[in-house]
C-alpha positions as MATLAB code, in Angstrom:
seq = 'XXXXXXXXXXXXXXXXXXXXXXXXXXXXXXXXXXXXXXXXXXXXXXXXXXXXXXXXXXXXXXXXXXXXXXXXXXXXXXXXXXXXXXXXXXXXXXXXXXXXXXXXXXXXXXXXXXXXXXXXXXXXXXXXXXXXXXXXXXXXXXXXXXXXXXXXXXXXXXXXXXXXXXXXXXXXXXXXXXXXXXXXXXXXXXXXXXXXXXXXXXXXXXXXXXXXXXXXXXXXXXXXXXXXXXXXXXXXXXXXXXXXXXXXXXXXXXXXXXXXXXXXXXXXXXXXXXXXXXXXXXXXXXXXXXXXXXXXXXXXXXXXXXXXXXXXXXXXXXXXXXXXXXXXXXXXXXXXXXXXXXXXXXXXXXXXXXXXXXX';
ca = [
     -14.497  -80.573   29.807;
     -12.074  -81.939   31.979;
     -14.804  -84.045   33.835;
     -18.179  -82.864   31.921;
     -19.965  -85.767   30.517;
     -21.399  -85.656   26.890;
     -24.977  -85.538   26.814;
     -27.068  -85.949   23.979;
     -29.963  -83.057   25.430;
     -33.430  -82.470   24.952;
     -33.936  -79.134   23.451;
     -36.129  -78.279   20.912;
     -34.667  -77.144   17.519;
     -31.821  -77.895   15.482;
     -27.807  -77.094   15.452;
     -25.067  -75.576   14.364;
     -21.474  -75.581   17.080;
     -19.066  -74.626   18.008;
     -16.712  -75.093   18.371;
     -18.803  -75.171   21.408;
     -18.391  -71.568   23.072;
     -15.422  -72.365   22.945;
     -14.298  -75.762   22.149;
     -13.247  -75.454   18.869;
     -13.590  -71.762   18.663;
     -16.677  -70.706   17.427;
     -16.976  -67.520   15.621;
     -18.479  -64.126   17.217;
     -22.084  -64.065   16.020;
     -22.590  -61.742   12.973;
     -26.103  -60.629   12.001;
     -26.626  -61.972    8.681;
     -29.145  -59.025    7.658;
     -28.845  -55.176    8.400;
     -29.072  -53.455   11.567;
     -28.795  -57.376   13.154;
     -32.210  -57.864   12.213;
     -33.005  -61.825   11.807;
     -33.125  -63.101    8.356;
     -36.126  -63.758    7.095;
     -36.534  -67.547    7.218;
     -38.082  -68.185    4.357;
     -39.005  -71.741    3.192;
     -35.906  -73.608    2.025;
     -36.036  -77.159    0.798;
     -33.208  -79.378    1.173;
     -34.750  -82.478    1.962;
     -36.028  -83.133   -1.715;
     -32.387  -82.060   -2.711;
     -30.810  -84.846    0.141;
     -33.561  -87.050   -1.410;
     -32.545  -86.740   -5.114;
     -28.632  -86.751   -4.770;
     -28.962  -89.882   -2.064;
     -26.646  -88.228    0.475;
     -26.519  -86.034    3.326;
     -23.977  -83.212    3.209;
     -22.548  -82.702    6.583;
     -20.593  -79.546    7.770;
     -17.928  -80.902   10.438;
     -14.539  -79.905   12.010;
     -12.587  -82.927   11.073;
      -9.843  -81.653   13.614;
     -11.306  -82.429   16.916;
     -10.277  -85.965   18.915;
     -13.384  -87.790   20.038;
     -15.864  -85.285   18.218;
     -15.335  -85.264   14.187;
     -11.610  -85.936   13.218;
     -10.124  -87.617    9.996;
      -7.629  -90.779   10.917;
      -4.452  -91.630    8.882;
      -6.537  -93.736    6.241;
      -9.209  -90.690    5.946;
     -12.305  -91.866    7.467;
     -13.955  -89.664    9.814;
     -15.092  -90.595   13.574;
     -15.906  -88.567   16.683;
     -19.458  -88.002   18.054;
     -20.379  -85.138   15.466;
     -19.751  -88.026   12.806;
     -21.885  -90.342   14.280;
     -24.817  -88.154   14.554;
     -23.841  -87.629   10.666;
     -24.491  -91.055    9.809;
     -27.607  -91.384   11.950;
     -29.261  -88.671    9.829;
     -28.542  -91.054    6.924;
     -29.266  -94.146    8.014;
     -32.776  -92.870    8.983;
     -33.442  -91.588    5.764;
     -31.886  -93.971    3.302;
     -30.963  -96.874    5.775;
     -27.193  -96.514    4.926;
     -25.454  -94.935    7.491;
     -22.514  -94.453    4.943;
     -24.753  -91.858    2.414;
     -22.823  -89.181    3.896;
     -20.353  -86.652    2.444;
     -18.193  -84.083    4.985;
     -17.254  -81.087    4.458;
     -14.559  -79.761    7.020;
     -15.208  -76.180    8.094;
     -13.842  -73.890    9.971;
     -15.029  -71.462   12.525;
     -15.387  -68.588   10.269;
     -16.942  -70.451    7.012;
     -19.527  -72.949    9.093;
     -22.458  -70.487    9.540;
     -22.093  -69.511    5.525;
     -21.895  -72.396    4.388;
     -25.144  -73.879    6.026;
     -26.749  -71.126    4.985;
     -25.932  -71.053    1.528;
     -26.607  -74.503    1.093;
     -23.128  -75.833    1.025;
     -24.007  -78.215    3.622;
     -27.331  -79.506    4.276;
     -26.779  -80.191    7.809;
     -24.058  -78.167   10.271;
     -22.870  -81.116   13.202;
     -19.554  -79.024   14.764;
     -19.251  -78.844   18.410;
     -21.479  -75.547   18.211;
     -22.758  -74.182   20.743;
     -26.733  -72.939   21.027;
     -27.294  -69.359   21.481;
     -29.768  -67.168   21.206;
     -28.718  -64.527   18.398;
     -27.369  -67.791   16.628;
     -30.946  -69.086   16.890;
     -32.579  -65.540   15.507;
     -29.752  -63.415   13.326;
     -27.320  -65.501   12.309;
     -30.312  -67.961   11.051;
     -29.942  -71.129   12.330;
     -32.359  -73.900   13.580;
     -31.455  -75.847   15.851;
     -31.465  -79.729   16.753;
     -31.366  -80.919   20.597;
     -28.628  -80.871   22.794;
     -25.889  -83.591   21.965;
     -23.015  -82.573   24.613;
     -23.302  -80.177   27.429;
     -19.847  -78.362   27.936;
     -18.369  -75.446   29.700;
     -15.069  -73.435   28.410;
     -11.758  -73.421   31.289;
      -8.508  -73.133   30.805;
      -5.518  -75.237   30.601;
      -1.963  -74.765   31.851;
       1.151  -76.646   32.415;
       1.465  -79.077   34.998;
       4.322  -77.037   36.463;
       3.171  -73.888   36.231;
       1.564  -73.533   40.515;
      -1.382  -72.132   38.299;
      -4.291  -73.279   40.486;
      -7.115  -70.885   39.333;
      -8.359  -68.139   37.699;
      -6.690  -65.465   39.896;
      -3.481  -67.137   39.536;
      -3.307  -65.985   35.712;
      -2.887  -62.435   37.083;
      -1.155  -60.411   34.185;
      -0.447  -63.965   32.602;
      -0.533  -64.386   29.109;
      -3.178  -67.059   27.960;
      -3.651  -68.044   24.065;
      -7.445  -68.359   22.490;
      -9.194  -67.658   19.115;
     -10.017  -64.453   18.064;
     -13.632  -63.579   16.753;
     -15.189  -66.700   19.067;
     -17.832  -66.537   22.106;
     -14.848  -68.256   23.797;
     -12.644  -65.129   23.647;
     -15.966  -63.310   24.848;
     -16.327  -65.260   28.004;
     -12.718  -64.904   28.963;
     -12.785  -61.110   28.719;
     -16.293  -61.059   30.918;
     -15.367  -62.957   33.328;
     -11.958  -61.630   33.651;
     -13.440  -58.280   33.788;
     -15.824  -59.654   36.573;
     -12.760  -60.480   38.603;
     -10.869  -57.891   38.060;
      -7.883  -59.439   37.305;
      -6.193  -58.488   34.377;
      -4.229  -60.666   31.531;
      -2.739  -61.126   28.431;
      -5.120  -62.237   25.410;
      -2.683  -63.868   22.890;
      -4.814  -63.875   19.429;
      -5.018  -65.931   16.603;
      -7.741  -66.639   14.186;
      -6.563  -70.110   13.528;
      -7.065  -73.223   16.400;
      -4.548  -74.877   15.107;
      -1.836  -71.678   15.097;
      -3.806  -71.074   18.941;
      -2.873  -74.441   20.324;
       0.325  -74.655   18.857;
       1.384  -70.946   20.353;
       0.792  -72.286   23.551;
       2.320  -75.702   22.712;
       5.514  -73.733   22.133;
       5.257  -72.177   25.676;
       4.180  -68.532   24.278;
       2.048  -67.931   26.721;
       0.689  -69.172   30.074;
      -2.610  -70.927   29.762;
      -4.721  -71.353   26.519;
      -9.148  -71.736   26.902;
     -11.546  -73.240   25.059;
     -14.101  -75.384   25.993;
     -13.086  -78.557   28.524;
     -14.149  -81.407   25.776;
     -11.800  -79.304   23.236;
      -8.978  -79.080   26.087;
      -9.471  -82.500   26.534;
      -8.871  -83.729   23.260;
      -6.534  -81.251   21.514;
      -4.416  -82.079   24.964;
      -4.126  -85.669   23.282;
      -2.433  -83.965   20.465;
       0.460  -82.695   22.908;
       4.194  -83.567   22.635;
       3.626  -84.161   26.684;
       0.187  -84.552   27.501;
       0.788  -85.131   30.504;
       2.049  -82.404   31.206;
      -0.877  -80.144   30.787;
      -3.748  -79.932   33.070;
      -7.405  -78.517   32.891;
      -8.703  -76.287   35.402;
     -11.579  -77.170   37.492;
     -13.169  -73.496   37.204;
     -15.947  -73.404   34.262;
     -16.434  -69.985   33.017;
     -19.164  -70.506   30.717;
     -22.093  -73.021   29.656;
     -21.881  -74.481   26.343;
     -24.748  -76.143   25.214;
     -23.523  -77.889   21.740;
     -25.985  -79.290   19.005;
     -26.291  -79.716   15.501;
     -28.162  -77.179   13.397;
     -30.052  -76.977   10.152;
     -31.028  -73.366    8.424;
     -33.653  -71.727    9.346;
     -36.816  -72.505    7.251;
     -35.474  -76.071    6.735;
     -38.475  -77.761    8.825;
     -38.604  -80.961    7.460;
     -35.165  -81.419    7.534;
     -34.779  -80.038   11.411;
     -37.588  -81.937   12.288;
     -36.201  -85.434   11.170;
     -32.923  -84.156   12.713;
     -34.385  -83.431   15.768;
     -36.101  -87.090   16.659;
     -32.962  -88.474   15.086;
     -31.402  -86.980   18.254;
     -34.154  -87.551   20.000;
     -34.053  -92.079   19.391;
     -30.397  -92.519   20.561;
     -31.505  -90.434   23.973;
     -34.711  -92.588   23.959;
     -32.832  -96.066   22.802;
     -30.799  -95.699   25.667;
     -33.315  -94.901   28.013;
     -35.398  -98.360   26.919;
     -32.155 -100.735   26.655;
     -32.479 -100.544   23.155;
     -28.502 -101.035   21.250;
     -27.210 -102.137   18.125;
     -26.861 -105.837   19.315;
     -30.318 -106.476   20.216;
     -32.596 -104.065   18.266;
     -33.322 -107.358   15.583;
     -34.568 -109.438   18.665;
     -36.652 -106.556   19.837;
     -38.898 -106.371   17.340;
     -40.912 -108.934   18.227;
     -41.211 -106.778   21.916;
     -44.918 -106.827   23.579;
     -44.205 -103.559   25.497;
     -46.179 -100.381   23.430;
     -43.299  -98.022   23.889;
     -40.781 -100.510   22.259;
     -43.213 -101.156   19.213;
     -43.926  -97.986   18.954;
     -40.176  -96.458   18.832;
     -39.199  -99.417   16.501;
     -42.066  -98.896   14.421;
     -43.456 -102.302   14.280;
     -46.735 -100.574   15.576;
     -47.911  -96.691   14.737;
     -46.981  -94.616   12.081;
     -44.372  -92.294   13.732;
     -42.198  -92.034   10.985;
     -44.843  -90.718    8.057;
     -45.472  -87.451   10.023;
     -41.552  -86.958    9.527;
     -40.932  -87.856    5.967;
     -39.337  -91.315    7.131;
     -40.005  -94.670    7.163;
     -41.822  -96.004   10.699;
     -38.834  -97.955   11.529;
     -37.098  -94.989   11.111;
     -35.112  -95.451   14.854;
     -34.778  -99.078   14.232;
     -32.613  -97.914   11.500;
     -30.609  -95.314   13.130;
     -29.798  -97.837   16.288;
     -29.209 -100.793   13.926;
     -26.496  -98.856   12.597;
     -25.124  -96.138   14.570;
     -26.193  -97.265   18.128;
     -27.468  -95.816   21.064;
     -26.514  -92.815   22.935;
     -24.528  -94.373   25.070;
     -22.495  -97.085   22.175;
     -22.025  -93.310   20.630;
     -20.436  -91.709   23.724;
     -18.650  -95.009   24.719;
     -16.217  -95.631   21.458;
     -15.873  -91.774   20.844;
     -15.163  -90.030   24.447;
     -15.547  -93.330   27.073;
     -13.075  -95.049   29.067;
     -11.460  -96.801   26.280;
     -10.558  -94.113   24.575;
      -8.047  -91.665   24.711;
     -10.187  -88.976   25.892;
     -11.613  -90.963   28.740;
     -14.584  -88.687   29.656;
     -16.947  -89.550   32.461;
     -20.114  -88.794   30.765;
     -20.995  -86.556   33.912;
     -24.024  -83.867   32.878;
     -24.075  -86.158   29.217;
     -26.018  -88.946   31.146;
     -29.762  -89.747   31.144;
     -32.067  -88.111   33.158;
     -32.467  -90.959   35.414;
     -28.601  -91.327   35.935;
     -28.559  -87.680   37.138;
     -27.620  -86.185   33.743;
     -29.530  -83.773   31.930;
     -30.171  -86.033   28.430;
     -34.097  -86.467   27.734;
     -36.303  -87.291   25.337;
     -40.055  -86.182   24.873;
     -42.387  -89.491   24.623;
     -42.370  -91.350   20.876;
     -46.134  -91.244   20.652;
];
């Protein structure tokens, strides 16, 4: 993600990620019934369970800069978090009713669907056997990505073809160690895959200078580079191998519960798009304009056909923000990270975020 942008994007469905493709690792996807069938769906009902125990249980990373990561004094931020405490402050108008659960990239998928966690938000990326046998339902688009690879500074490596018979570190049993061997194999250059099953063991392999490069997907790069005795030492190449599409994910058969994730998603694209933030969302409720009434719920009853309350957005943006407040103190220029939002911006801004109409 060296330059990608973070985009909150309008796809139908709900999420699960990935580590991105890549990212963070995410795990190879493993049928979850015989002979890779999908698993029957089912109706499952969290949402009375979420209701009842007054807290949303939220399956995140906790390792990841800028996307879910646990400080010094143990509270969580990142982007993943965020979208965490939107889901809560929608439904019980306390954007704190949240409990994490860190997971890693072999335990995430089971653990959604056994009901560990009631709602998987982990740099994941979409994809389609994720979305039929491995049983997840999926929430829109929060960050558009693509895996690369990053080297040291000093290195000459330029490109992909430079990492001829060159030994480069990544996680074993992930999409991300997928893409490198396809497109490797594409080129027909060969290399050295360096294997762990642990990020942490991956990044700190190449840390040590074990091998040559180390990929993942460019928002991962970018913030595990942070992490770095030297970051500036490393840099990100400007190929992208892959596209990875990450989103939050419920399990499949959990409708009411995707469903309120999915417009959750869908207000901080659509907040943003009307100039709707956490500092003025009070003094907009007395708006005349229809859409703005509408989306706050001061007119309509939006909110009942999800299970919320109509000013279920007002609630998210009072507390959480827009899209943009979201992206800004997680990933923007203040930050470590310092991502230019790039694909992650509105549809108007030439990004790809959008939101269907809040009618």
């Amino acid at each position: 993600m060296h330059k990608s942008g973070f985009i909150v994007a309008i796809a139908p469905l709900i999420f699960a990620i990935t580590a991105c493709g890549g990212g963070s690792g995410q795990t190879t996807n493993t049928p979850s019934s015989p002979g890779g069938n999908p698993p029957v769906a089912g109706t499952r009902n969290r949402w009375d369970s979420i209701k009842s125990r007054g807290q949303v249980i939220c399956g995140v990373s906790g390792e990841i800069p800028g996307f879910s990561f646990v400080g010094t004094d143990g509270k969580y931020s990142g982007i993943d978090v965020d979208l965490c405490r939107a889901i809560a402050a929608a439904i019980f108008d306390k954007p704190d009713a949240v409990e994490f659960r860190n997971l890693n990239t072999k335990e995430r998928f089971t653990a959604l669907q056994t009901g560990e966690v009631d709602v998987l938000s982990r740099n994941t990326t979409w994809t389609l056997s994720r979305d039929t046998s491995v049983g997840l339902e999926f929430a829109p688009v929060v960050f558009y990505d693509g895996q690369s690879i990053m080297v040291r500074k000093n290195s000459n490596i330029k490109s992909l073809a430079d990492l001829k018979d060159k030994a480069i570190c990544v996680q074993t049993g992930t999409t991300t160690e997928q893409n490198l061997a396809d497109q490797m194999r594409k080129r027909g250059i060969t290399y050295k895959p360096i294997v762990f099953e642990d990020v942490n063991v991956t990044f700190a392999t190449y840390a040590q200078g074990r091998c040559d490069g180390i990929t993942a997907d460019r928002s991962a790069l970018v913030s595990r580079r942070t992490t770095l005795p030297k970051p500036e030492d490393n840099v990100i190449l400007e190929e992208v191998i892959s596209s990875e599409p990450l989103a939050p994910a419920v399990a499949k058969g959990d409708t009411r519960l995707g469903d309120a994730l999915k417009w959750v998603v869908y207000s901080l694209v659509k907040a943003e798009e009307l100039g709707i933030t956490s500092q003025n969302v009070g003094q907009l409720a007395t708006s005349n304009d229809p859409d703005i009434k509408r989306f706050l719920g001061t007119e309509g009853n939006l909110g009942e056909g999800l299970g919320l309350t109509n000013d279920f957005a007002a609630r998210v943006i009072k507390h959480v923000g827009n899209y943009a407040e979201i992206y800004d103190r997680n990933l923007g220029s203040k930050t470590k990270l310092n991502l230019t939002r790039g694909q992650n911006q509105l549809w108007n801004k030439g990004g790809l975020l959008y939101s269907p109409p809040f009618r």
